[in-house]
C-alpha positions in Angstrom: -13.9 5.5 64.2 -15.1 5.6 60.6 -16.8 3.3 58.6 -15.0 2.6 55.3 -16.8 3.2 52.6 -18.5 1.0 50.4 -16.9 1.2 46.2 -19.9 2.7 45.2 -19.4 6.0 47.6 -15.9 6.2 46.0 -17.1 5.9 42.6 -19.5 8.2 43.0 -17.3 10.7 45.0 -14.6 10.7 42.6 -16.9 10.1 39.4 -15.1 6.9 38.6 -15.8 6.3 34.4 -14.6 2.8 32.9 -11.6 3.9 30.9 -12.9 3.9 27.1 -10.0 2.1 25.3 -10.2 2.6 21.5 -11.1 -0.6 19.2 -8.1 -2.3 17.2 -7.8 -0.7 13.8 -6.3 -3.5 12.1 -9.0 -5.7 13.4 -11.3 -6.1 10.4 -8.4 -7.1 8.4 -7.9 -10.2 6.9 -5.0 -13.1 6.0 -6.9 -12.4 2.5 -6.8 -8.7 2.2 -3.3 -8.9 4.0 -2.5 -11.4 1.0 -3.8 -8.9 -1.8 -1.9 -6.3 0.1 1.6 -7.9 -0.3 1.2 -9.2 -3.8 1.4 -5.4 -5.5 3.7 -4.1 -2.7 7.5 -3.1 -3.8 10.6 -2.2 -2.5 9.9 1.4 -0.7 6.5 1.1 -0.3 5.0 1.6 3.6 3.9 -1.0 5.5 3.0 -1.0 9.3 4.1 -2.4 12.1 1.2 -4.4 15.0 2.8 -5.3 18.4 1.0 -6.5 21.2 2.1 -6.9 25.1 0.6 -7.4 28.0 -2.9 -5.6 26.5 -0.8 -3.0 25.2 -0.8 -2.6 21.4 1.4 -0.1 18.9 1.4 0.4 15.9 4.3 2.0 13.6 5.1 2.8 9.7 7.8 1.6 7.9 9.6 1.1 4.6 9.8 -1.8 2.9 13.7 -2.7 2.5 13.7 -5.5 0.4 11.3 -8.5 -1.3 12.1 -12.4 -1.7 8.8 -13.3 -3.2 10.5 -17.1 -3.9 11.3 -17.4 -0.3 8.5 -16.0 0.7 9.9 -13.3 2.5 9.6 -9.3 3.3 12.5 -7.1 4.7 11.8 -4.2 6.8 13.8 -1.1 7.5 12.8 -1.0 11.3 12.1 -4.1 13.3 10.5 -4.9 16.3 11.9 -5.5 20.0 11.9 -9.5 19.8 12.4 -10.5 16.0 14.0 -9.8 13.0 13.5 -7.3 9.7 12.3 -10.4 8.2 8.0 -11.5 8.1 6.2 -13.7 5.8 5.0 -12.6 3.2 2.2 -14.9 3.3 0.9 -14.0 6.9 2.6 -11.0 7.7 4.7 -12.6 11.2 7.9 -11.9 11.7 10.3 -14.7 10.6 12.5 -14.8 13.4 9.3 -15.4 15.8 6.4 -16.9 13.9 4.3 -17.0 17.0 4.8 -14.1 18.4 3.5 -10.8 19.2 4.2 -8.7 16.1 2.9 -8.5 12.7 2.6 -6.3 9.4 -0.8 -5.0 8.7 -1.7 -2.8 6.3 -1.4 0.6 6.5 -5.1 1.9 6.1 -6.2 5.5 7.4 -7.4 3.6 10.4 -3.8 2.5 11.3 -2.5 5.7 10.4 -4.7 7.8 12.2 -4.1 5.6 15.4 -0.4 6.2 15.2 -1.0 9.9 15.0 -3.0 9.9 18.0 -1.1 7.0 20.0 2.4 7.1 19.0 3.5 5.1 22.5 0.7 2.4 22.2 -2.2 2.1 24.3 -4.4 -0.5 26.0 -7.2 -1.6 23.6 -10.4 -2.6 23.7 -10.3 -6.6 23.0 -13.4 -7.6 22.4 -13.6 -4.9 19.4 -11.0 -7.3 17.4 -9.9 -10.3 19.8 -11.1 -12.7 17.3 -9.9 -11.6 14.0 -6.6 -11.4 15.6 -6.4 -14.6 17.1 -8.4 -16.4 13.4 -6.6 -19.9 12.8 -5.9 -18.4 9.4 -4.0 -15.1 11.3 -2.2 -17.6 13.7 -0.5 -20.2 11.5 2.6 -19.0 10.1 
């Protein structure tokens, strides 16, 4: 009969690595950058697209469709799963679903460059942006 063997001999066996997830792009940004973002944006203009599941986060681009700056509102071409082509201007969450999992974030070469090399999502690193994404300032809306 053999002995199992211990993790370590399998790690070292199968040169186990810790997966090296990539940081959140949109992390450093802020409700005030996001703010001076939306107040020169127009109708056309790109805007992107932050969902989160389950650890999981995509990002995609987008078109702006329409603006209600006295309602406070932005109108997307595309929308996400759960929500509507409506967010806040003010926050960027989607109107529909205030709380949820989806936002608008600006579309730096960070963002874009993640899209182009993760175009289906991918599991993130948390603790690169946890934080900043979860700010009282981020999550009121």
């Amino acid at each position: 009969m053999q002995t199992p063997l211990s993790y370590a001999e399998v790690a070292a066996r199968i040169r186990l690595r810790p997966s090296i997830r990539p940081a959140d792009p949109s992390a450093t940004q802020s409700i005030e950058s996001f703010r001076r973002f939306t107040a020169t944006i127009e109708t056309g203009d790109l805007v992107a697209v932050r969902s989160e599941s389950c650890g999981q986060v995509r990002f995609w681009l987008t078109g702006i469709d329409g603006l209600s700056r006295a309602r406070g509102l932005l109108f997307t071409e595309d929308c996400p799963e759960f929500g509507d082509h409506a967010w806040l201007i003010e926050t960027g969450r989607n109107a529909f679903c205030p709380d949820g999992q989806d936002r608008l974030v600006i579309p730096t070469a960070a963002v874009i460059r993640f899209i182009e090399e993760f175009p289906h999502g991918v599991g993130i690193d948390a603790s690169s942006g946890r934080a900043a994404l979860l700010s009282p300032d981020m999550a009121s809306g």
